[in-house]
C-alpha positions in Angstrom: 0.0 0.0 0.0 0.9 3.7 -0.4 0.3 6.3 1.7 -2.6 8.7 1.3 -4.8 11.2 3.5 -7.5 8.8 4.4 -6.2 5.4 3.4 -8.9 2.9 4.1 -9.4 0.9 6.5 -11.1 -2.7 7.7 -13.1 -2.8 10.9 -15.1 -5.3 12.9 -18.1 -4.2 14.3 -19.0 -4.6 18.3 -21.6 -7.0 18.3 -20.8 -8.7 14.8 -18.0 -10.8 15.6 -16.9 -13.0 12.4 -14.6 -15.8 14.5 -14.5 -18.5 11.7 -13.4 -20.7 14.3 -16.5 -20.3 16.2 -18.9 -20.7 13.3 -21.5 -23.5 12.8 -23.1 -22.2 9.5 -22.2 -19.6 6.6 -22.3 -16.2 7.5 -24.2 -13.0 5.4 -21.3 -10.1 5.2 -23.1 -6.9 5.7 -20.5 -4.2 4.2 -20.7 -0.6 5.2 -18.3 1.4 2.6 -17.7 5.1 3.3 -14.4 5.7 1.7 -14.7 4.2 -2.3 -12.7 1.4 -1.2 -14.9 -1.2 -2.6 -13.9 0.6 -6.0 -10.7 -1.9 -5.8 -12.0 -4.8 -3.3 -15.5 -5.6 -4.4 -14.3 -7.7 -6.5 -11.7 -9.8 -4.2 -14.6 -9.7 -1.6 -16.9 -11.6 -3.8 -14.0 -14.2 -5.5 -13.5 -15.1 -1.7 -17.3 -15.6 -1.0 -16.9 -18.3 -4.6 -14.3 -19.8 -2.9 -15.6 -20.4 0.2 -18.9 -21.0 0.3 -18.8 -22.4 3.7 -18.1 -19.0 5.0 -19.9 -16.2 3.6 -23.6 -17.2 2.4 -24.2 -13.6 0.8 -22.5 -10.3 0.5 -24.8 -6.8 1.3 -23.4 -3.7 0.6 -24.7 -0.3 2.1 -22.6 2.8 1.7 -22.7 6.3 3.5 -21.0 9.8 4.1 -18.2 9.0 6.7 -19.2 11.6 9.4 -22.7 9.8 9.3 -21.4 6.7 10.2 -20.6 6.4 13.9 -24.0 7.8 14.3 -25.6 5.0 12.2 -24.4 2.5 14.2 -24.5 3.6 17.2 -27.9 3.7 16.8 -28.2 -0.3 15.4 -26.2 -0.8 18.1 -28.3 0.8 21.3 -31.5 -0.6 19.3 -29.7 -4.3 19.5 -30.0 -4.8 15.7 -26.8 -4.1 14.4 -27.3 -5.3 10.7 -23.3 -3.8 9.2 -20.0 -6.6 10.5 -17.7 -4.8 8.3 -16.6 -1.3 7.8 -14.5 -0.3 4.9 -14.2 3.6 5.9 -11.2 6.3 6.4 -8.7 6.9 9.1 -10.9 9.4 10.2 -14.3 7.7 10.6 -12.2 4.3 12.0 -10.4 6.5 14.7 -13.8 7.9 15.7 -15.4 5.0 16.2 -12.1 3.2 17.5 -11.9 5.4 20.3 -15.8 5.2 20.8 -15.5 1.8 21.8 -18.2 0.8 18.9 -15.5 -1.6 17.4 -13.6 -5.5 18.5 -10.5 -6.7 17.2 -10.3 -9.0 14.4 -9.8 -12.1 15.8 -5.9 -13.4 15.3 -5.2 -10.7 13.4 -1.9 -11.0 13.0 -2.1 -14.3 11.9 -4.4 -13.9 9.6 -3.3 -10.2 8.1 0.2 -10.3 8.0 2.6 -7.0 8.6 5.6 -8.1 6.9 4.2 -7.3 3.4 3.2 -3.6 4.0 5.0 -0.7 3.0 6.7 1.5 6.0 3.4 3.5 5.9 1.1 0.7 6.3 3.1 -1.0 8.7 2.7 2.7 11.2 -1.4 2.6 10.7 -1.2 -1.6 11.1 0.8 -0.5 14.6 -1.9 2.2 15.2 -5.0 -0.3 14.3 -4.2 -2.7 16.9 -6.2 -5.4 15.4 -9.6 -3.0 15.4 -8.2 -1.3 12.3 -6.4 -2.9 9.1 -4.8 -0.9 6.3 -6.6 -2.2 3.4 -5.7 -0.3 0.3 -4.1 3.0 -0.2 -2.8 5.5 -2.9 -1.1 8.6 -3.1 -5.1 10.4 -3.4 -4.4 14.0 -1.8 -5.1 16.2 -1.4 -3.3 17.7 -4.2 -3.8 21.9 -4.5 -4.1 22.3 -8.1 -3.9 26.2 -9.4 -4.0 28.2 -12.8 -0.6 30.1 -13.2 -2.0 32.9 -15.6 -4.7 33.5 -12.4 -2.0 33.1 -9.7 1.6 33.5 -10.7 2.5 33.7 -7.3 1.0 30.5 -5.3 1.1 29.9 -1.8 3.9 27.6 -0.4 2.6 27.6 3.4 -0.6 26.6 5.0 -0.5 30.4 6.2 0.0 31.8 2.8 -2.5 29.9 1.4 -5.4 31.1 4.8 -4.1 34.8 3.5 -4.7 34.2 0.0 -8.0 32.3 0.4 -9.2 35.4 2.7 -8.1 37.8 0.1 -9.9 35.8 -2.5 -13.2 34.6 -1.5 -15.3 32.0 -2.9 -12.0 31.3 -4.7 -10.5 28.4 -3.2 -12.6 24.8 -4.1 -12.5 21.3 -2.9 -14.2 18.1 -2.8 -17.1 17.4 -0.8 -15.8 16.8 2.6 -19.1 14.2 3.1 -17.9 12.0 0.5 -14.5 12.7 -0.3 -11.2 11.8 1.5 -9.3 14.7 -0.1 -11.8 16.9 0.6 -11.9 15.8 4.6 -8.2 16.1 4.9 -8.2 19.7 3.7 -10.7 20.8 5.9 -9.5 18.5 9.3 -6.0 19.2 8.4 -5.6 22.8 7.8 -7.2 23.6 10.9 -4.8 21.4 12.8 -1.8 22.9 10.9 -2.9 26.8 12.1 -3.8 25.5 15.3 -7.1 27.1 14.3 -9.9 25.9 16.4 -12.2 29.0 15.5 -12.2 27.6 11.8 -10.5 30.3 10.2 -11.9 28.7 7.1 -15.4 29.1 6.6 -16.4 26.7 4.0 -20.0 26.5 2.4 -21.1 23.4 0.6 -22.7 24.2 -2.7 -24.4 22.1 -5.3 -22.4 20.5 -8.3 -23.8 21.6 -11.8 -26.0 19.8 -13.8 -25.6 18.9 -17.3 -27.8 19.7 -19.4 -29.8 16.8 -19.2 -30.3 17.6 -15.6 -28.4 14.2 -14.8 -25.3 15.5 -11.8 -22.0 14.9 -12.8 -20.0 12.0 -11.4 -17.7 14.1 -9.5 -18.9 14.9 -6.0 -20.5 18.4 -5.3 -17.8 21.4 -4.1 -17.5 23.3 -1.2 -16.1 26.7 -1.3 -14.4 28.8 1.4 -14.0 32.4 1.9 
C-alpha cells in the first residue's frame, strides 16, 4: 500500500464478531463502505465468498458519508439490531469510532493479516489499528492543491499563505465534498490542525455540483467553497 490522507481501513463491528473458528453455518457479510474502497476490493470480496462458500452465504453492501457513520451504528447498536459486521471507511471515521469503543479486534489478526508485506506506511497505521483497524488499500489520493498560473503567478507555499490568499480571494479556493471525499476531509480536518485554528478560520459553504444539461449531476462529488 501507499500512503494517502485517508487510506482505508477494515473494521469489525461490536456485536458482529466473524470468529470463523467459532462458526456453525455460513455467515451474510453486511458491508458498510464510506471511503470508495470497494472501487478496488469488491471484486476480491466476492471471489473469496466463490471460494468459500462455507463462510460467507451472501454479501450486502450499504454505503454512507463517513461523518454519518458512527452515528448510524450507534444507533443499530443501542437498538440491539446491528445489521453492518464490516466497515470499509477512512482513518478518520475508524479513529472515531475506535476510540468510541463501537468496534472489537479482528480475531488473530496477526495471523491472519500479516505486517511483513506492508509498506513502511502501512506497517505505522497496522501498529496504530491494533487489530480493530487494518490498512486495506491505499494510494497517493491528496489532497493535491491544483492552481491556474496565468490566475495566480505567485502561489502559496505555506498553510498560512494559502489562509491569507483564500481570505483575500473569497469563494476562490474549491475542494471536494468533505461528506464523501477523503481529499476533501483532509483539507478541511487538516488545515485547521496545521494553524492551530480551532475557530475555523476557514469558513467553507457546501454548494451544489452543476448539472448537465440533461439535468443528470456529474459523477464528481459536489464542491464546497471557502472564503
Amino acid at each position: 500500500m501507499k500512503p494517502r490522507s485517508a487510506t482505508p481501513m477494515v473494521a469489525a463491528l461490536l456485536g458482529a464478531c466473524l470468529c470463523s473458528g467459532a462458526l456453525a453455518a455460513p455467515v451474510s457479510l453486511s458491508i458498510i463502505d464510506t471511503g470508495g474502497d470497494l472501487a478496488s476490493v469488491q471484486t476480491i470480496i466476492e471471489n473469496y465468498k466463490k471460494a468459500n462458500p462455507d463462510k460467507v452465504s451472501e454479501i450486502r453492501i450499504q454505503r454512507a458519508p463517513a461523518p454519518e457513520l458512527p452515528a448510524k451504528i450507534k444507533a443499530q447498536q443501542d437498538a440491539g439490531r446491528l445489521d453492518i459486521n464490516l466497515v470499509l471507511t477512512g482513518q478518520d471515521g475508524g479513529a472515531l469510532l475506535a476510540q468510541n469503543g463501537q468496534l472489537i479486534a479482528i480475531p488473530d489478526y496477526q495471523k491472519a493479516f500479516p505486517r511483513d508485506g506492508l509498506t513502511d506506511a502501512g506497517k505505522a497505521l497496522y501498529d496504530e489499528g491494533k487489530g480493530v483497524l487494518i490498512p486495506s488499500v491505499g494510494n497517493a489520493g491528496g489532497p493535491v492543491l491544483i492552481y491556474n498560473p496565468a490566475k495566480v503567478p505567485s502561489p502559496p507555499k505555506t498553510a498560512q499563505e494559502l489562509l491569507t490568499w483564500v481570505k483575500a480571494n473569497p469563494g476562490k479556493f474549491m475542494y471536494a465534498r468533505p461528506a464523501n471525499s477523503g481529499p476533501g476531509r483532509a483539507i478541511l480536518q487538516g488545515f485547521a490542525f496545521i494553524l492551530g485554528d480551532s475557530a475555523r478560520s476557514l469558513r467553507c459553504t457546501a454548494s451544489a455540483s452543476r448539472r448537465r444539461p440533461s439535468g443528470r449531476r456529474p459523477a464528481l462529488p459536489s464542491a464546497a467553497s471557502c472564503r
